[in-house]
C-alpha positions as CSV (number, residue, x, y, z in Angstrom):
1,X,-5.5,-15.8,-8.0
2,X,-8.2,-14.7,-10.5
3,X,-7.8,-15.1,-14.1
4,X,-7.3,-11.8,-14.8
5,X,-5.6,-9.9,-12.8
6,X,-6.4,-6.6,-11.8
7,X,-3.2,-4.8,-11.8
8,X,0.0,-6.3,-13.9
9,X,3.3,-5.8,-14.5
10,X,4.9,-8.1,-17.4
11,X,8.5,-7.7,-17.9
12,X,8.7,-4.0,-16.8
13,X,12.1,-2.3,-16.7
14,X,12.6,1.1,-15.5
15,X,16.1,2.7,-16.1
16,X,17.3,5.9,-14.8
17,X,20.8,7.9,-16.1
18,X,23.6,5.7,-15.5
19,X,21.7,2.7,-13.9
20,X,18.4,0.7,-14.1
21,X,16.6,0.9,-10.9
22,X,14.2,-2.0,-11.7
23,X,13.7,-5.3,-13.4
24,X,12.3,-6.8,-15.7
25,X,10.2,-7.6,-13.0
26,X,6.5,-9.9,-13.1
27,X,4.1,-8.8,-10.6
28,X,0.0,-9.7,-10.8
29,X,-2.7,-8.5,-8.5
30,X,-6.0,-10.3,-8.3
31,X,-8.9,-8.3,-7.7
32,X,-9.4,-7.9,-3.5
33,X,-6.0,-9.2,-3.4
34,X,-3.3,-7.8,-0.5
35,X,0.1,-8.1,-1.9
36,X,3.1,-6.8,0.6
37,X,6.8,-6.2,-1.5
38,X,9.3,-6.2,0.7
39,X,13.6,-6.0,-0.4
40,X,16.3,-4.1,0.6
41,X,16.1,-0.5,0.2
42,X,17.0,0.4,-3.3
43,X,15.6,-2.9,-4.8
44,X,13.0,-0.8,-6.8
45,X,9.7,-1.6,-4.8
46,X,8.7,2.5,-4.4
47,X,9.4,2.3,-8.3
48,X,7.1,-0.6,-8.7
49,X,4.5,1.1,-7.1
50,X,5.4,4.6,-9.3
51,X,4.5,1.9,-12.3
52,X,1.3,0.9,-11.1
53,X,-0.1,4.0,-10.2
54,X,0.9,5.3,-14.1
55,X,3.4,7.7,-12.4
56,X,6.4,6.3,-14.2
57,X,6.7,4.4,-17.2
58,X,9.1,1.0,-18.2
59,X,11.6,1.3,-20.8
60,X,10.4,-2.0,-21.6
61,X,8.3,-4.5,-20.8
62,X,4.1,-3.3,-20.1
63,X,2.3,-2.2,-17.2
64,X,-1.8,-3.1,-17.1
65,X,-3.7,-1.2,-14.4
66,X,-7.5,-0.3,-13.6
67,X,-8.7,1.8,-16.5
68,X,-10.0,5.4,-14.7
69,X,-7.9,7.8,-13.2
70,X,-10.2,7.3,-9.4
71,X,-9.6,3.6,-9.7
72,X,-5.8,3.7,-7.9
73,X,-5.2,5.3,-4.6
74,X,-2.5,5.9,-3.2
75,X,-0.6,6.3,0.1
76,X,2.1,7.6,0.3
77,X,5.2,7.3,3.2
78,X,4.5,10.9,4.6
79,X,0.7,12.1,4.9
80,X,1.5,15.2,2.0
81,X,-1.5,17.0,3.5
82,X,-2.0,20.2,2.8
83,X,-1.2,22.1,6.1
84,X,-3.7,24.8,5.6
85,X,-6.7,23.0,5.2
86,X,-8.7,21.1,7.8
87,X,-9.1,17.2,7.2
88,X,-12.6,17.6,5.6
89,X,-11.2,19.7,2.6
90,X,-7.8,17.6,2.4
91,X,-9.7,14.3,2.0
92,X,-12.7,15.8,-0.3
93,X,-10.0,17.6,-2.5
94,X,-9.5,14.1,-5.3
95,X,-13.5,14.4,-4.8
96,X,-14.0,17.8,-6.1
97,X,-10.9,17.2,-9.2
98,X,-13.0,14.6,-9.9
99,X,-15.9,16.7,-10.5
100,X,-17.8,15.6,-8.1
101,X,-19.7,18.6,-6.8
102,X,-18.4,20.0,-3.8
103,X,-21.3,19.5,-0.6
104,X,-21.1,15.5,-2.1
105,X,-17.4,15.2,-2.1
106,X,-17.4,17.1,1.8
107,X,-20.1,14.8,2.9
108,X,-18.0,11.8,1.4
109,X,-15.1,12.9,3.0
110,X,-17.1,13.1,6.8
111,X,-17.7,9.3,5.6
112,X,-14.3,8.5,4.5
113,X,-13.2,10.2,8.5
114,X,-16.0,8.4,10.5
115,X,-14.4,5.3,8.8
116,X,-10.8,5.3,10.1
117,X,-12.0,6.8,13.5
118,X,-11.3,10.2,12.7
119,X,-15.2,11.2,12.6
120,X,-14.9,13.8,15.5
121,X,-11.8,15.9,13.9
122,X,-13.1,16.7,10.8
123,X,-12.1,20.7,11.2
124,X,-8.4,19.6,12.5
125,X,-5.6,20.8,10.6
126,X,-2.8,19.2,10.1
127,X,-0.6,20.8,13.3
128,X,-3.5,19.8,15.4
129,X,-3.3,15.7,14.9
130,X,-0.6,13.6,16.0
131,X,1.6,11.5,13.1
132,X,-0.9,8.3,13.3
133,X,-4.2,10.5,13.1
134,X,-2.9,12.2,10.0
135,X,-2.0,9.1,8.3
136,X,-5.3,7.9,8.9
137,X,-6.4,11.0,7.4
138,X,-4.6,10.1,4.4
139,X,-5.8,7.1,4.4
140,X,-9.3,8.0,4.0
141,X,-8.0,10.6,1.4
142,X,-7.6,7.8,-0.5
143,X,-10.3,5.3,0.2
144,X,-12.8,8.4,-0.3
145,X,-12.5,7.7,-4.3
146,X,-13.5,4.1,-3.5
147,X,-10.3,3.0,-5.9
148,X,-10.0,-0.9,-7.1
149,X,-6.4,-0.7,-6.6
150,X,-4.7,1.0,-3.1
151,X,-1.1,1.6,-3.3
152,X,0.7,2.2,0.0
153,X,4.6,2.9,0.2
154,X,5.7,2.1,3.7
155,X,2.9,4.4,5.2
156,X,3.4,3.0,8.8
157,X,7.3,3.1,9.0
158,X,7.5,6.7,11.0
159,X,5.2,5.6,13.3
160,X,5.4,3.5,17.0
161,X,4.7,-0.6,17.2
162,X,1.4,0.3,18.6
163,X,-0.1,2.8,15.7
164,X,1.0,0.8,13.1
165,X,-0.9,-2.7,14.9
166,X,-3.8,-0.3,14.8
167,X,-3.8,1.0,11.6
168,X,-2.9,-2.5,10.3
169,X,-6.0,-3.7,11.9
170,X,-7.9,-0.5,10.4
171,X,-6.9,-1.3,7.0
172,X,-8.4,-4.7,7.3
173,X,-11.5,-4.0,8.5
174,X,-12.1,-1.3,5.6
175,X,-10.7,-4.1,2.7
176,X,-13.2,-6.5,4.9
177,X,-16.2,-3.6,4.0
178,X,-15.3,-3.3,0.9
179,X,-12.8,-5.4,-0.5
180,X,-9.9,-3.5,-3.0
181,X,-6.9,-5.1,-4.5
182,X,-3.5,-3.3,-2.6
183,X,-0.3,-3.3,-2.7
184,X,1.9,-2.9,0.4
185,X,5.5,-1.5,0.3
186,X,7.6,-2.4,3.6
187,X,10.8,-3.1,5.4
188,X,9.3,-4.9,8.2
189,X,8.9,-8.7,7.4
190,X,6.5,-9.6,10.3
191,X,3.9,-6.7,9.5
192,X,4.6,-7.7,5.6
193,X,3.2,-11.8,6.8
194,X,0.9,-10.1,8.9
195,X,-1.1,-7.6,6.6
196,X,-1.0,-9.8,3.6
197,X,-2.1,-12.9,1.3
198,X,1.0,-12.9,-0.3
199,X,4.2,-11.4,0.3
200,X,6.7,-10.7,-3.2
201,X,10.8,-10.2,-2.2
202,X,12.5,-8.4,-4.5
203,X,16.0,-9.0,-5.2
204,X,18.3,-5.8,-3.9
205,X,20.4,-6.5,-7.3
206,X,18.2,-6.3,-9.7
207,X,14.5,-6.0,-8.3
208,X,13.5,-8.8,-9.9
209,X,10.8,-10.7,-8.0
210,X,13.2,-13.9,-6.1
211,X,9.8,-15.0,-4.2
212,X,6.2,-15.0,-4.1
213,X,5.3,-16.7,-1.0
214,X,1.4,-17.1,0.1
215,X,0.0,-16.3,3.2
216,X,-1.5,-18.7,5.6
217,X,-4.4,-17.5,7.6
218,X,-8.0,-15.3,6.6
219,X,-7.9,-11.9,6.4
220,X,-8.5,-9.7,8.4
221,X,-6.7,-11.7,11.1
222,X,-8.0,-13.7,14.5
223,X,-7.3,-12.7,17.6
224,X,-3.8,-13.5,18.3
225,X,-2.5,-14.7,15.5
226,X,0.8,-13.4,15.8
227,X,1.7,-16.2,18.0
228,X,-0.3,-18.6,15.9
229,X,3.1,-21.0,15.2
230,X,1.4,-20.7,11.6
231,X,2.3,-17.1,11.3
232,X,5.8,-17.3,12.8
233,X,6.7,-20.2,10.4
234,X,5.3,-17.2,7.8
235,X,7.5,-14.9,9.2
236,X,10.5,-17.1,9.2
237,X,9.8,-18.0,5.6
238,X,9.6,-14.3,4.6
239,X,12.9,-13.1,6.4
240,X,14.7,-16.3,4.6
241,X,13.4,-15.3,1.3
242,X,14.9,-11.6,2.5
243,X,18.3,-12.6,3.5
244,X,18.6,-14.7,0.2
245,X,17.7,-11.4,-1.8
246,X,20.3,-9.4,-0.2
247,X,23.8,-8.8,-1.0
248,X,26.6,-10.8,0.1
249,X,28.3,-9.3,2.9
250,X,31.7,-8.2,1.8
């Protein structure tokens, strides 16, 4: 890991009316770095992503993240596209808030589109694509600002084995064009080892970070890696981490 991390939480704690939902938790992002949290649901990893994207702040502890507002996108677990506008104007809308003028931010957007396949619906609305086109036009929503840091909170879960392989594989080959630093939210331990360098667990008690377990393998990934006995001893190692994190069974 670099030196100096891109993105940084030191000791944050985030505490909600009658309970803390996270931490203190330690979490550092190189630059071009793919980091996948993974925990049991309510272990905080949504709230770790709220902190890195300056959407909610620790009652203690400090958050460090890329300095202009562009610099973080973010993905959310629904595409939250507007349902009147075609895909053009939902992706060029963080272009034109931006103030970038409106015929570069639509032109942008056509890029952003082309990119994640989507080049030849570019006047579909919402209604009009299915669930794994319109997270791809959410994805490109949020590469179109060309952000250091790409949050993404279990973007894939809604969606079939087969969509979420491709837009797995998508996502690499755009970090692969131009590498960002990303952090992956998910419940699914094999995409977790898959899409990532490193993969955190957070504990379901506390969300603390339990392990911080690297990756074997380049990214994007070789042809049939998932049955690379590498990779499944990743996988394995990930899902043990997991099981240690979770509650005792009563």
């Amino acid at each position: 890991m670099a030196d100096t991390p891109l993105a940084r939480l030191a000791g944050a704690v985030v505490r909600y009316p009658g309970r803390a939902a996270l931490g203190p938790i330690d979490l550092a992002v190189a630059p071009s770095e793919i980091v996948a949290l993974v925990g049991a649901s309510g272990a905080g990893k949504s709230t770790a992503l709220r902190l890195l994207a300056g959407l909610e702040t620790p009652a203690e502890g400090s958050v460090t993240r890329p300095d202009a507002a562009d610099s973080t996108g973010f993905v959310f677990q629904s595409p939250t596209l507007m349902p009147w506008a075609d895909a053009r104007t939902n992706v060029a809308l963080p272009l034109e808030l931006s103030g970038i003028p409106a015929a570069e931010a639509r032109r942008r957007a056509d890029e952003a589109l082309a990119a994640v396949g989507l080049g030849d619906r570019t006047t579909a609305r919402p209604r009009q694509l299915s669930g794994g086109m319109a997270m791809r036009v959410s994805l490109a929503r949020a590469l179109s600002v060309q952000p250091d840091l790409l949050l993404l909170d279990e973007p894939f879960a809604a969606l079939d084995s087969i969509t979420r392989r491709g837009l797995i594989e998508d996502l690499h080959r755009l970090w692969s064009a131009r590498p960002f630093a990303a952090v992956f939210v998910t419940h699914d331990v094999e995409e977790a080892a898959y899409l990532a360098s490193r993969v955190v667990v957070l504990s379901a008690a506390d969300g603390r970070a339990v392990a911080d377990l690297p990756m074997p393998g380049p990214l994007p990934r070789p042809a049939d890696w998932r049955r690379d006995p590498a990779f499944r001893e990743a996988v394995e190692d990930v899902a043990q981490a997991l099981a240690a994190a979770m509650p005792e069974a009563a």
